[in-house]
C-alpha positions as CSV (number, residue, x, y, z in Angstrom):
1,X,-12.1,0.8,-4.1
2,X,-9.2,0.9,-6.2
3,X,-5.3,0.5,-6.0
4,X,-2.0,0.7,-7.3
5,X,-0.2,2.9,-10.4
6,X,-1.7,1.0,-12.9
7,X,-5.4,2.4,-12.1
8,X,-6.4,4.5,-15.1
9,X,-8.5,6.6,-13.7
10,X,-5.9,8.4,-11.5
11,X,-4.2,9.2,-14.6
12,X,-7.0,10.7,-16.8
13,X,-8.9,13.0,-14.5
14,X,-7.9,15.1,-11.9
15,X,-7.8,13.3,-8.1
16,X,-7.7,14.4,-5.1
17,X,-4.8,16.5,-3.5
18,X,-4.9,15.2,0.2
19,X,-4.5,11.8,1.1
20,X,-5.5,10.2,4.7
21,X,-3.3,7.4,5.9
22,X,-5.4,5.6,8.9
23,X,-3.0,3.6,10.9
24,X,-3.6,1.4,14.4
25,X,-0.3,3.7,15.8
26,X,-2.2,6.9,14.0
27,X,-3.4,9.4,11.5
28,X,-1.1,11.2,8.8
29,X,-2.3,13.5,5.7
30,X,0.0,14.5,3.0
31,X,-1.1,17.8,0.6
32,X,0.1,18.5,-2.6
33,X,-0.1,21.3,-5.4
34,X,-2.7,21.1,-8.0
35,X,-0.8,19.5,-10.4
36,X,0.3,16.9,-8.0
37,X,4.1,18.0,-8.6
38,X,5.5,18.2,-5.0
39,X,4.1,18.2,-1.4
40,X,3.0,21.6,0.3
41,X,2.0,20.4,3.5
42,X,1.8,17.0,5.9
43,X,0.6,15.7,9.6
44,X,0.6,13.2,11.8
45,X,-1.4,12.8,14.7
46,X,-1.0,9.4,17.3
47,X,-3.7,7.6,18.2
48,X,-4.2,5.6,21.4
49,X,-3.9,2.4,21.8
50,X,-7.3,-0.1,20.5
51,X,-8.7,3.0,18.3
52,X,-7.6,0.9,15.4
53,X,-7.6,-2.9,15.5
54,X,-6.2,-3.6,12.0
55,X,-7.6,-7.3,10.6
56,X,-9.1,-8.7,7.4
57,X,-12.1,-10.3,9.4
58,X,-12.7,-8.4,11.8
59,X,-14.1,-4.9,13.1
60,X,-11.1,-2.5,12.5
61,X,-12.3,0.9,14.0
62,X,-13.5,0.3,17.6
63,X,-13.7,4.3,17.9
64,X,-15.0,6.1,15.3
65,X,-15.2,9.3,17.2
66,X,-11.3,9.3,18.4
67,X,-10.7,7.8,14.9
68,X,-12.1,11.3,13.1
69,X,-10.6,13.4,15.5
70,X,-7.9,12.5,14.5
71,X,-8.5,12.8,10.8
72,X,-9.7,16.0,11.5
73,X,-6.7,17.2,13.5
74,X,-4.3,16.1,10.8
75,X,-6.8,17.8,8.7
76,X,-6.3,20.8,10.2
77,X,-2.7,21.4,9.7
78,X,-2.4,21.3,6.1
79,X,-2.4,24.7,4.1
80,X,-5.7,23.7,2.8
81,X,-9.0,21.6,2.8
82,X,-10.2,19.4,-0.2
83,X,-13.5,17.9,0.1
84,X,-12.3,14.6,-1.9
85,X,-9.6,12.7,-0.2
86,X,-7.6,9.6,-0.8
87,X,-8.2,7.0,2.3
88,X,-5.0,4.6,3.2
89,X,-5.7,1.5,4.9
90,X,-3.6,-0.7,6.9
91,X,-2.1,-3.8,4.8
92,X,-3.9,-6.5,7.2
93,X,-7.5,-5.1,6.4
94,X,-7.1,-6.5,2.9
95,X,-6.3,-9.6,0.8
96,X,-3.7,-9.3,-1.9
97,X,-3.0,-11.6,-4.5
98,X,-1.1,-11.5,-7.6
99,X,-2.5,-13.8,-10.3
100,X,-0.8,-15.2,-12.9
101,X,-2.7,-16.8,-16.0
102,X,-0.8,-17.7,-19.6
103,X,-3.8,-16.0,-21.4
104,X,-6.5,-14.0,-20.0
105,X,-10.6,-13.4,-21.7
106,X,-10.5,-10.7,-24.1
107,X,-14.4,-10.0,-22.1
108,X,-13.8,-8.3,-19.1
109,X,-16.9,-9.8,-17.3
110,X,-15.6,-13.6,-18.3
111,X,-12.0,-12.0,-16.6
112,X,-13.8,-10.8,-14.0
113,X,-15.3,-14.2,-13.2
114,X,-12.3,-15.7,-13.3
115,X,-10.2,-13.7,-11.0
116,X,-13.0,-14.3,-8.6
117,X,-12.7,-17.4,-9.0
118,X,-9.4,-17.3,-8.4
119,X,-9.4,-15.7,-5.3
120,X,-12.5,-17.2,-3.2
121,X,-10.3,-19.5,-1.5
122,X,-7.6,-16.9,-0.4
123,X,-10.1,-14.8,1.3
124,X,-11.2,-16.0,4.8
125,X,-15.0,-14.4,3.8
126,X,-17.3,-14.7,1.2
127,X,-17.2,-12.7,-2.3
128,X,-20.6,-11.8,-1.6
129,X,-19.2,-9.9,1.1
130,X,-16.8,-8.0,-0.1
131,X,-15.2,-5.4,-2.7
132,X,-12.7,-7.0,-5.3
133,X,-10.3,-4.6,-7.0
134,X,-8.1,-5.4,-9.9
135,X,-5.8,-4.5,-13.0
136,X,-2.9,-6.2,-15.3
137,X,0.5,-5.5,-15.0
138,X,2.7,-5.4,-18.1
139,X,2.1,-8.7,-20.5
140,X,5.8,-10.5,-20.1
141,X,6.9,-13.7,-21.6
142,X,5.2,-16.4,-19.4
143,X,1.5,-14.6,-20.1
144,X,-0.4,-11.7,-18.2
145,X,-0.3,-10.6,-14.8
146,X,-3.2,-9.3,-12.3
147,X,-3.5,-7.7,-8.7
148,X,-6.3,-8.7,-6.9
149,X,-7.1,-6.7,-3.9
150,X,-10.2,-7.8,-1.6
151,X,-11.5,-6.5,1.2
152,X,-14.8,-7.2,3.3
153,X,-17.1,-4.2,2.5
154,X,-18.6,-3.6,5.9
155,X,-14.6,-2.9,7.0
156,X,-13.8,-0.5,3.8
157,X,-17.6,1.3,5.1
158,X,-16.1,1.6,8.2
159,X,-13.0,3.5,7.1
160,X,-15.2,5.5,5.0
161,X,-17.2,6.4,7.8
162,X,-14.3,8.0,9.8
163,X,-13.2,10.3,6.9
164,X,-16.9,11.2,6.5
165,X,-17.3,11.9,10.0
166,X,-14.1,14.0,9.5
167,X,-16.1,16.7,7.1
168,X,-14.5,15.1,4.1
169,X,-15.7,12.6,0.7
170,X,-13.5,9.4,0.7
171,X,-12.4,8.6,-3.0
172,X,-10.0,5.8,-3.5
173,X,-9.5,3.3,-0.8
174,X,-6.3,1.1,-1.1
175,X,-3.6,-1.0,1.4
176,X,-0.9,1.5,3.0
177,X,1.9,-0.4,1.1
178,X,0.2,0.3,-2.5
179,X,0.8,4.0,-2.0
180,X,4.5,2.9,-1.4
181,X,4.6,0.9,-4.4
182,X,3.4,3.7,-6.5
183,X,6.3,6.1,-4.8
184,X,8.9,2.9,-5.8
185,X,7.0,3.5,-9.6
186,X,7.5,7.3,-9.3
187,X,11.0,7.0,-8.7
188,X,10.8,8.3,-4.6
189,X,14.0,6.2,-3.7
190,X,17.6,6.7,-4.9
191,X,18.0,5.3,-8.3
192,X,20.2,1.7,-8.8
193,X,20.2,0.9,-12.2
194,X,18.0,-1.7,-13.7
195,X,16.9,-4.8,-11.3
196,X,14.8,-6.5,-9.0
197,X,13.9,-4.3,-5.8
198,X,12.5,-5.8,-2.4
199,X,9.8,-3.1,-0.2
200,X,9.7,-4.2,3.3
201,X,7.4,-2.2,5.6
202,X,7.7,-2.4,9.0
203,X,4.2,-1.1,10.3
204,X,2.1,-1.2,13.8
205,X,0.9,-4.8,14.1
206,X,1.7,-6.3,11.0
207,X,4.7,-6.6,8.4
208,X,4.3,-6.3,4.6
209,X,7.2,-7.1,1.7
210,X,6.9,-6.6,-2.0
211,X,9.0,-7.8,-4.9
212,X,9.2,-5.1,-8.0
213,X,10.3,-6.8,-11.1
214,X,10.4,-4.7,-14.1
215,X,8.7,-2.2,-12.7
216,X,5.9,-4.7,-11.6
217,X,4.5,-6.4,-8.6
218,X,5.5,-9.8,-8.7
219,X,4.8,-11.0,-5.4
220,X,2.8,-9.4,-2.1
221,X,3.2,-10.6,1.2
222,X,1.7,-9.1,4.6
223,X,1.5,-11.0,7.5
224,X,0.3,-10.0,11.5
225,X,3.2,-9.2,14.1
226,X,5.0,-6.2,16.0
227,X,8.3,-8.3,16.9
228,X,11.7,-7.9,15.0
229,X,11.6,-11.9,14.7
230,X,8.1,-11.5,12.5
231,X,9.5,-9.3,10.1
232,X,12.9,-11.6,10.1
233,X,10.8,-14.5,9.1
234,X,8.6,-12.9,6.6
235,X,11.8,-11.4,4.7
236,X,13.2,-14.8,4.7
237,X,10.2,-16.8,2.9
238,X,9.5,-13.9,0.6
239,X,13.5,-14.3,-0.3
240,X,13.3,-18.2,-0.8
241,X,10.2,-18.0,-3.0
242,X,12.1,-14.8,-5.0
243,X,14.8,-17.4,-5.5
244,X,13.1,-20.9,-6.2
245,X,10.0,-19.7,-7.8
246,X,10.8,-16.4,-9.6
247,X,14.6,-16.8,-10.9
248,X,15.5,-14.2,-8.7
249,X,19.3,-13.3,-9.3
250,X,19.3,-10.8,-6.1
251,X,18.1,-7.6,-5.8
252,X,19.6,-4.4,-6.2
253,X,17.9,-2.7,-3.2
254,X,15.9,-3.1,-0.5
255,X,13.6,-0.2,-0.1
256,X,12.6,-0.2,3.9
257,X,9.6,1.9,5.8
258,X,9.7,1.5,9.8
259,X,8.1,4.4,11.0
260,X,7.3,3.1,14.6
261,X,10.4,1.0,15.2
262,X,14.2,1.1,15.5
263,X,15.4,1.5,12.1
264,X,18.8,0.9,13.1
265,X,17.6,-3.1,14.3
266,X,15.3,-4.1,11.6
267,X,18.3,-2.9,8.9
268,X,20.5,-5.0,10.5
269,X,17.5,-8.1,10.8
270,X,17.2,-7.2,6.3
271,X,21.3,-6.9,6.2
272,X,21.7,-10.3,7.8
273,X,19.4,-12.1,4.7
274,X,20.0,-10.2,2.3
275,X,22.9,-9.1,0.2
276,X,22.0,-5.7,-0.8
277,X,21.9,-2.0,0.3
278,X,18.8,-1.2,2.1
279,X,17.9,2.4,1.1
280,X,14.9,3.9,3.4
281,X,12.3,4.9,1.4
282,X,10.5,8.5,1.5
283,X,9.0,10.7,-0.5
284,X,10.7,14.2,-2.1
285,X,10.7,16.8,0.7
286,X,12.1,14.6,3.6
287,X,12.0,11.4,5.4
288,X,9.4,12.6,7.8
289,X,6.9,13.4,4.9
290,X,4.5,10.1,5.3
291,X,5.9,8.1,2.2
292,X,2.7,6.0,1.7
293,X,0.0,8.5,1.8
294,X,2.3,10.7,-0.1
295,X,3.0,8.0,-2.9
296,X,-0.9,7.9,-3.6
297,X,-1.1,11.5,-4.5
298,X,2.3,12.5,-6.4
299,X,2.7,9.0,-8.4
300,X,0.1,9.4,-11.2
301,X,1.2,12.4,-12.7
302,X,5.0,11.5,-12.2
303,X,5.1,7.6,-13.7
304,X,6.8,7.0,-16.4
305,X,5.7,6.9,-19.7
């Protein structure tokens, strides 16, 4: 399991050209050219209701059948097959934390004790039971950075197992909003000039916001709820720790994904906190190309340098 832009593999050898974003509300696949330059082909397929019952503790797929026809169906659509893909998770099946430490072990082993460390009580499971997934952001003034994602390892096997019942290899497993992130890295939103940048996404059964700060993930939030009054009050505590705890002098957008609600109502929920334009966030070749799964596949080869 891996995550984010800053994952070195994705950069030095060649990944996958399909990506698979599993959702409780449905399936969508995004293909892209060899070189990972543009899109050629995307899908979406709806599932019913209780197919997918996104949580961190829980069982998530409670039918793998319906769960691969679908995969397979969205599969089936694209221009072509490729036996590797990249699997997209919902937020709320994984723990997020971004870690911040005023020097870090020059051994990675003694860094990757303490980042478990770290973590254990922010997990509501045992280490022993899961997968832990991290990497440093850019070094800044106040010391280094790190993004912790965990997840219980029976519910990333279970994910796995639908795309393998689907005829296909997962390869990189990661939270639907870190292949928005690396689409807000790749530069898939209208550009603004230098300055902090808020990602708010809106998705079936639970909300997620992001704080980019020089081109790094500050701070991660994702919480449960369906309800424009859930995603009102997470933008509001992310926006009061952006201020009090990380200097925030107001950002210069707020990049928004709300596939399965209004868009019209939850701008006007982000509008009435915060002062800035709220720019909907989708990948090159049109809003209705799945931004996240989308993001996982085209942002490696097009971060900057």
């Amino acid at each position: 399991m891996t995550f984010l832009d800053t994952v070195r593999g994705w950069v030095a050898t060649p990944g996958p050209t399909v990506a698979v974003d599993i959702a409780a509300d449905g399936v969508s696949a995004v293909a892209v050219t060899r070189a990972a330059t543009g899109v050629t082909g995307h899908a979406h397929a709806p599932l019913p209701a209780g197919v997918v019952t996104p949580a961190a503790t829980a069982a998530n797929v409670r039918d793998r059948e319906a769960a691969a026809a679908a995969v397979r169906d969205v599969l089936g659509r694209l221009p072509r097959r490729d036996p590797r893909v990249s699997l997209l998770v919902p937020d709320s099946a994984a723990k997020v934390s971004v870690l911040r430490f005023e020097s870090a072990p020059a051994r990675r082993a003694d860094l990757e004790r303490l980042i478990r460390w770290k973590v254990r009580d922010a997990v509501p499971f045992g280490l022993d039971d899961a997968q832990v997934a991290w990497d440093a952001t850019a070094p800044h003034a106040a010391g280094c950075d790190f993004v912790a994602v965990v997840m219980r390892r029976d519910i990333v096997e279970e994910y796995e197992a639908v795309a393998l019942a689907a005829g296909v290899q997962p390869g990189v497993v990661a939270p639907a909003s870190f292949g928005l992130l690396r689409l807000v890295r790749a530069g898939g939103y209208p550009a603004a000039g230098a300055g902090d940048r808020l990602l708010v996404h809106a998705a079936a059964g639970y909300n997620s916001a992001a704080i980019v700060q020089d081109g790094n993930l500050a701070l991660y939030r994702s919480q449960p709820g369906d309800r424009e009054a859930d995603l009102a009050d997470l933008v509001h505590r992310t926006a009061m720790y952006y201020e009090d705890r990380l200097g925030g002098a107001g950002f210069t957008q707020v990049l928004l994904v709300a596939d399965h609600r209004a868009a019209q109502a939850v701008t006007g929920r982000l509008a009435a906190r915060i002062d800035a334009p709220i720019v909907p966030l989708h990948a090159s070749g049109g809003a209705d190309v799945p931004a996240a799964a989308a993001g996982a596949l085209l942002a490696a080869s097009r971060r900057a340098a």
